[in-house]
N, C-alpha and C positions, 0 to 999 in steps of 0.2 A: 902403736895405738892407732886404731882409725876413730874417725868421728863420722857419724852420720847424719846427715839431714835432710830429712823429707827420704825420700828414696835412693837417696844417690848418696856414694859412701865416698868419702875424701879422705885422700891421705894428707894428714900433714905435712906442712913442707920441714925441712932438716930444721930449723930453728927453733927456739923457744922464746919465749917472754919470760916475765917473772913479777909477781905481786907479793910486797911487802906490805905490811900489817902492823900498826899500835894499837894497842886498845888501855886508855886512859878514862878517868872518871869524866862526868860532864863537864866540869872548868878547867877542864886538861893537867889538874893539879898533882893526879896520883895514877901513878903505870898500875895497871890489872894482873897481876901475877897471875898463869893460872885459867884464864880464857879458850875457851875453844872456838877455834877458827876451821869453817868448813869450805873448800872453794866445788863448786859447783858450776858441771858444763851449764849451760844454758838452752837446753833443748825446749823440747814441749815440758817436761818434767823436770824438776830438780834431782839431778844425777850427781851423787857424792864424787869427787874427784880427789881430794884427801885432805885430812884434818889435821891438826896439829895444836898445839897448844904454848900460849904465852910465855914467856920467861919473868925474870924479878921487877924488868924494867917495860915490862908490857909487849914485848918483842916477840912475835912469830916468827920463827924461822923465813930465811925468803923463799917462795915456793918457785921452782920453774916449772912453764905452764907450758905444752904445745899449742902452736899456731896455726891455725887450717886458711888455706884461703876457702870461703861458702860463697860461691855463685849465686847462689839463690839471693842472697844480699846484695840488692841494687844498690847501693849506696857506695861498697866495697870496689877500690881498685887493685883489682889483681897485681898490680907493681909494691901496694903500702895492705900485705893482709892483717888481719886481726882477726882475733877468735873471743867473742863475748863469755864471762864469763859472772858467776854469782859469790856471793858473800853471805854467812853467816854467822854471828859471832856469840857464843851464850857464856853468860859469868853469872854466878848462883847469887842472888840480890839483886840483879839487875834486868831492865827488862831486854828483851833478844834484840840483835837487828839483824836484818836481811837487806842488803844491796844488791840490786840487780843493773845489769847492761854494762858490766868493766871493760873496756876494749883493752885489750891485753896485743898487744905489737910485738914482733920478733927482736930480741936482743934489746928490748928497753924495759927498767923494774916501773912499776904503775907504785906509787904508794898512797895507802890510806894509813890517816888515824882515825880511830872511832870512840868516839867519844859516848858512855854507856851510864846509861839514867838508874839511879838504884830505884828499886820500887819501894817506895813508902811501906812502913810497916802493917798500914789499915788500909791499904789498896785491894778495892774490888773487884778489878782486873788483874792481878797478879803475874800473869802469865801474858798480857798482851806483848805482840812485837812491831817494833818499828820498822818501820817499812822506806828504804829510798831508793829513789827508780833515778839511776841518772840518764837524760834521753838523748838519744842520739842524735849528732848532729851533721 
């Protein structure tokens, strides 16, 4: 797989990461059977990278992800690389969420739970989605 940013095409180094996934109600009371979970490069555009879908206990498969070192990322030392990646999660009664900026590291699982708001039944928005940006630091 290559990844490219900006002009310049990077190979991945041999390694991978890996992002595990819950998806439970808002009071973390009940696993989501049945979710879909989309992970997404992180370019200029959201680029499907692949989906998968919850189990009984709200469980994604764990994905492994490739790790690029990106020069262009001043922050990034090429000794500790990471490849940012996105999240989306949709369950029918609920509204979506979208996570963006996951630093995903070679040979370590990142885990979320995500906790997913049903929408009221006389909600005017129906389809809005949640949005969280965790910022880099």
């Amino acid at each position: 797989m290559i990844i490219k940013y900006a002009n310049n095409l990077i190979t991945p180094i041999s390694e991978s990461g890996f992002i595990k996934v819950r998806v439970i109600t808002e009071l973390g009371a009940i696993p989501l059977e049945g979710s879909t979970v989309t992970i997404y490069a992180s370019l200029n555009e959201l680029v499907p990278i692949e989906t998968v879908t919850t189990d009984e206990n709200g469980n994604a498969p764990i994905l492994k992800i490739p790790v690029a070192y990106n020069p262009e990322v001043t922050e990034m030392n090429p000794n500790y690389p990471y490849t940012d990646y996105n999240i989306r999660v949709l369950h029918e009664g609920y509204y979506p969420i979208l996570i963006y900026n996951i630093q995903v590291f070679p040979n370590i699982t990142t885990d979320f739970i995500v906790n997913m708001t049903r929408i009221p039944f006389n909600a005017p928005y129906p389809r809005r989605e949640r949005t969280i940006t965790i910022p880099r630091t």
